[in-house]
N, C-alpha and C positions, 0 to 999 in steps of 0.2 A: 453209049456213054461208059467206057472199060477204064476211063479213068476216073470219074467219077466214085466207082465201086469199087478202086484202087484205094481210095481215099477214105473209104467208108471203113475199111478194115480193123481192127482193132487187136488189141494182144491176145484172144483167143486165136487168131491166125496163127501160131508160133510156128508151124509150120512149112509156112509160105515164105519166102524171100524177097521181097523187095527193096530198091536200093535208090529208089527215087527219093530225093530230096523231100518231101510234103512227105511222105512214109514215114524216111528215118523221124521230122520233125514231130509226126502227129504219135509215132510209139512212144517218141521219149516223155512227151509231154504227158502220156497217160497216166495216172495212178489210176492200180489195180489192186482189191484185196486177191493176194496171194494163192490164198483158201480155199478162193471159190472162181477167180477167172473175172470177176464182174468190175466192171466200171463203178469205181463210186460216184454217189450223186454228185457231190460238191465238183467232182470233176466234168459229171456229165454237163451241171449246169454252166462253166465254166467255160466247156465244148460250143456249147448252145450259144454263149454269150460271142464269144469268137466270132462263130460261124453267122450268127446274123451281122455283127459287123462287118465281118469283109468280102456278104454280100451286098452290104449298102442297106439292109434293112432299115427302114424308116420308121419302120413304128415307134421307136423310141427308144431313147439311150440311156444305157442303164448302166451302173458302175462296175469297173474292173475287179472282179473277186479277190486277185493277184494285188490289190490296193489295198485289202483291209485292215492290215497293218498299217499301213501311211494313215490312212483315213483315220482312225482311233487316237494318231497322236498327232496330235494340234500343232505342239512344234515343231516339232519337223519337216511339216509338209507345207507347213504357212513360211516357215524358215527358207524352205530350198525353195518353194514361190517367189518370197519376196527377191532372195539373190540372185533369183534367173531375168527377174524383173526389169531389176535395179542393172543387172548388168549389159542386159540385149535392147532394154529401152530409154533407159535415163544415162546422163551424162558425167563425168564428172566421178572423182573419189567421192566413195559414200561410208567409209568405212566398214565393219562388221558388224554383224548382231549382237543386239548390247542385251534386249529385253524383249520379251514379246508376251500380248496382255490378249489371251485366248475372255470370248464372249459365247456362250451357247455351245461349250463344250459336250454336253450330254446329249444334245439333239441330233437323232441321228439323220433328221432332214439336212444339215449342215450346220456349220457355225464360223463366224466370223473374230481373226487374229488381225491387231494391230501388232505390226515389225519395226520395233525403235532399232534404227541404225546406230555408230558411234558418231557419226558427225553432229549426231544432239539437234539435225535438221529434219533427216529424213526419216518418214514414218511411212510405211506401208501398209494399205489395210488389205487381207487373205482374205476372201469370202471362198469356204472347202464345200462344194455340195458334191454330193455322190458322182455325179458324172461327171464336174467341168470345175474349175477353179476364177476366180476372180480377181484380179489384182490390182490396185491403183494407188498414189500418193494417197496420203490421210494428210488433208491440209487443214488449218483451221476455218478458212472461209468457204463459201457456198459457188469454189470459181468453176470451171471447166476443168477436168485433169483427164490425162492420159487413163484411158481403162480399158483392159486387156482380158479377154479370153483366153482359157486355154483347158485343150482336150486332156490328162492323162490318165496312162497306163502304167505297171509295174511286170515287165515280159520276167518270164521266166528265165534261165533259172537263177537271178541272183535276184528279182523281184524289185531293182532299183527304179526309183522315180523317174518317167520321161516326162513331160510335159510337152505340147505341142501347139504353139499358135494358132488360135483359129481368126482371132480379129481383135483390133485395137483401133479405138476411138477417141476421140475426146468426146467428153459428157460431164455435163453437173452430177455431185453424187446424189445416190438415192438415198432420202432420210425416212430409216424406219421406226425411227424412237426421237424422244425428245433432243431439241437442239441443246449441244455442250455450253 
């Protein structure tokens, strides 16, 4: 396994020359204190997080470190949901975001943004949790609406939002609180 431990390498190697693709990717990506040669944690755990990803690790998916800036702010990330939404599932001019009325902003389990569009019609309601985002019409009746899954991450190095289809349905919404 000589590529395997290709892989394993790390910027104490400064020595060695490699020029494989997954090398150049995996030095750059490192932060190293200077000082001392060592990996920091935050990066170790970040290594970690990668690497059981995209072996398929099942045990459980855990959120992108590289996110935690999106994740902290509600608009933004409820914002670029609702317009990737609105524009790869729904039809029709919806205009721009006019207002968005963040719910459980302090919790760091997640919390849920309603996205007023400008058409004064369309409302989007964001469900942010740690691993997966949520996205559906916010209607006022209890009918079937379009609801959408999706993976994201924040790649290095500019740390921008991808989001990634996993599945969309139609489904009644879930009521977790008292009816409006």
């Amino acid at each position: 396994m000589p590529d395997d431990q290709d892989n394993e390498q790390t910027s104490d190697d400064q020595g060695v020359t490699d020029t494989t693709e997954s090398n150049l990717q995996t030095s750059q990506d490192e932060v190293t204190d200077e000082s001392t040669g060592q990996t920091t944690d935050d990066q170790s755990q970040s290594d970690q997080t990668a690497d059981a990803q995209s072996t398929g690790d099942a045990s459980g998916k855990t959120a992108d470190p590289n996110c935690a800036g999106w994740f902290a702010d509600a608009e933004s990330i409820s914002k670029r949901a609702a317009e990737f939404y609105v524009r790869n599932e729904l039809t029709g001019d919806r205009g721009v975001v006019e207002n968005i009325d963040v719910q459980g902003r302090d919790n760091p389990q997640g919390y849920t943004c309603v996205v007023h569009f400008s058409d004064k019609k369309t409302n989007i309601e964001v469900v942010v949790l740690p691993n997966e985002i949520i996205v559906r019409e916010d209607l006022p009746d209890i009918s079937n609406r379009l609801t959408c899954w999706y993976d994201y991450k924040c790649p290095p190095p500019n740390r921008d939002l991808v989001l990634t289809k996993r599945e969309c349905k139609m489904m009644a919404p879930i009521i977790l609180g008292p009816l409006r």
